[in-house]
Structures are given as structure tokens and as C-alpha cells.
N, C-alpha and C positions, 0 to 999 in steps of 0.2 A: 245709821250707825256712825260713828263719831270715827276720824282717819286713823285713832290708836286702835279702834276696836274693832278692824275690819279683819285680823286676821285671830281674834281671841275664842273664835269656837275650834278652828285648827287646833291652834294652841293648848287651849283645855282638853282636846279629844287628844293628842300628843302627848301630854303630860300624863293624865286619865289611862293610855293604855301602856304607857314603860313605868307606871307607880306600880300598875296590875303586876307586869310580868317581872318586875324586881319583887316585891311580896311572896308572886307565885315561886320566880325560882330558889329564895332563901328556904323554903318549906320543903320544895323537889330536894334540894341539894343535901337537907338531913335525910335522902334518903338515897342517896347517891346518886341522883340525876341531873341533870343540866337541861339547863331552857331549851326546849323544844323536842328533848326526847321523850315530854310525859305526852305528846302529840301523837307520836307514831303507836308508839306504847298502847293509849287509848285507842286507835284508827284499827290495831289487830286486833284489840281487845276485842270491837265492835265487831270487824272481819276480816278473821286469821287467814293467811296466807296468798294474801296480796305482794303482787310487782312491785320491786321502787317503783317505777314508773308511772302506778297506778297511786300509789301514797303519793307521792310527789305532787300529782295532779291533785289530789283531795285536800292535800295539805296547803297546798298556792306555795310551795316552794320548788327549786331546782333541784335534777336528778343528782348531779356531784353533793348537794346538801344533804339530800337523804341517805347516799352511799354511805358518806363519811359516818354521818349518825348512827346508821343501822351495823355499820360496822365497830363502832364505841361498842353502842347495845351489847353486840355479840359477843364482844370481847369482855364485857361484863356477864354472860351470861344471862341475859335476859333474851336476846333472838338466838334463831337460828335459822339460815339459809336452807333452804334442798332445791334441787333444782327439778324444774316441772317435767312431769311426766311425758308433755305432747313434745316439748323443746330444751333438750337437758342443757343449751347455752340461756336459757330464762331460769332466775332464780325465782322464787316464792320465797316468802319471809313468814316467819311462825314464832309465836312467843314459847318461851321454854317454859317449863312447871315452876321457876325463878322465876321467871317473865309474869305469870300470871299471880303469883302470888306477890307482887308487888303492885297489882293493879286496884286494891281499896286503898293502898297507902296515896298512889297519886291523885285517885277520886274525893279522899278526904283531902290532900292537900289543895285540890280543886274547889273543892266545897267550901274551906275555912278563908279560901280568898277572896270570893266569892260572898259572902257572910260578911267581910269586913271591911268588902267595898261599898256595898249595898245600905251598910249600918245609915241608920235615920231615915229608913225610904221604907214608907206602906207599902203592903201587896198593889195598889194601886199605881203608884209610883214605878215600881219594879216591874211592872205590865207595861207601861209606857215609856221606861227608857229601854227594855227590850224590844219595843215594837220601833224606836226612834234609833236601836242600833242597827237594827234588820233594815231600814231604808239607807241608814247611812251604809251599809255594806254592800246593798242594789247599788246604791248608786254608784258607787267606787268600783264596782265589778260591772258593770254595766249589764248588770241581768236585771230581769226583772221580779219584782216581791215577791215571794210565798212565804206568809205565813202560816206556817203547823199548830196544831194547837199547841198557841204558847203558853196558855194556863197550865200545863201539864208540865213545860217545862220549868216554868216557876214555881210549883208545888212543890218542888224535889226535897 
């Protein structure tokens, strides 16, 4: 590789994932969300009534990031705190019937950026830069590969 071009796969994987999340967050923001809250949003979606601490941890971000976040949400009326039954100083966080009914709107907007990043790439193509993002995110997390059936998640 030539001395210009030793640092051009960073570069393009940089550029590649802050084009993604300006795309993605113009599309959240017509629907009143900000970068990173269609994150949490999704993570209850999946399963409600999760710790910050525990979002935090699944999300790879810090617990003051998620406070902050979770408490926008709420104030939007899309969470809502209660605190847990075993430990009433532990909050549980829950999406409100707001909360939930704004969750096709992020999935589409998930979907349409997604769609328009991907534009010119075969099913074939899109198998293998998913399978080539999943090493790159082992290796950066220093865990090791599992792939799921990723056909399943490509067919969506």
C-alpha cells in the first residue's frame, strides 16, 4: 500500500459511518428525535424495562449519556421511569403508549437509510459487507465473531 494510502480504509470506514448517522439523524429529527435516542427507543422496544446501566452497557455508551437521554425521552413523553420493585433507589425505564407508537416511525427511518446506503450492492454484496462489518466490530471490541443467521437479517 502506497504512504498516502495507509490510512484510507480508516478514512473511508469514518467517513462511511458519520454520512450514515447525518442521513439517519435528518430523518429521526422530522420526527422529533435526536442521534442516539432512536437507540434506546429500539433497545426497549426489544426489552422494556431495562436499567440505565444495563442500556448503557448494550448501547457501548456511558451511564451520565444515557441519564441525560432517557431523561429528554421522558420529557418528551416517550419513557417513563418507575422504580423497581426488589430496590425502589433502581429505576426501570419503560416506553409510554407515545413511546411505542413512534417505534415503526424510527424503524422506517432505520430502514430508508439503510436502503440508501446499500443502493448499487447485490444481495451478495450486502452479505459480505455485513459479514466484513461484523469482523471489523470483533476486532475493535476485542470479542470474538458470532455470526447469526445473517441472511435473516438481510432479507428484512
Amino acid at each position: 500500500m502506497a504512504k498516502a494510502d495507509k490510512t484510507a480504509t480508516m478514512s473511508r470506514l469514518h467517513s462511511a459511518a458519520r454520512l450514515a448517522r447525518t442521513a439517519l439523524a435528518s430523518r429521526l429529527l422530522a420526527h422529533g428525535f435526536y442521534a442516539g435516542q432512536d437507540q434506546i427507543m429500539l433497545a426497549l422496544d426489544r426489552e422494556d424495562g431495562q436499567t440505565p446501566g444495563n442500556l448503557a452497557g448494550k448501547l457501548g455508551v456511558r451511564p451520565p449519556t444515557i441519564t441525560k437521554t432517557i431523561n429528554r425521552l421522558q420529557a418528551q413523553g416517550f419513557l417513563e421511569k418507575r422504580a423497581s420493585n426488589a430496590d425502589a433507589r433502581q429505576a426501570h425505564i419503560f416506553l409510554t403508549d407515545a413511546g411505542r407508537e413512534t417505534i415503526r416511525a424510527i424503524e422506517k427511518s432505520v430502514k430508508k437509510t439503510e436502503k440508501q446506503a446499500l443502493k448499487g450492492l447485490d444481495k451478495k454484496d450486502q452479505k459480505a459487507l455485513f459479514k466484513l462489518l461484523a469482523r471489523v466490530e470483533a476486532n475493535l471490541s476485542n470479542e470474538e465473531l458470532v455470526l447469526i443467521d445473517d441472511d435473516a437479517e438481510l432479507d428484512d
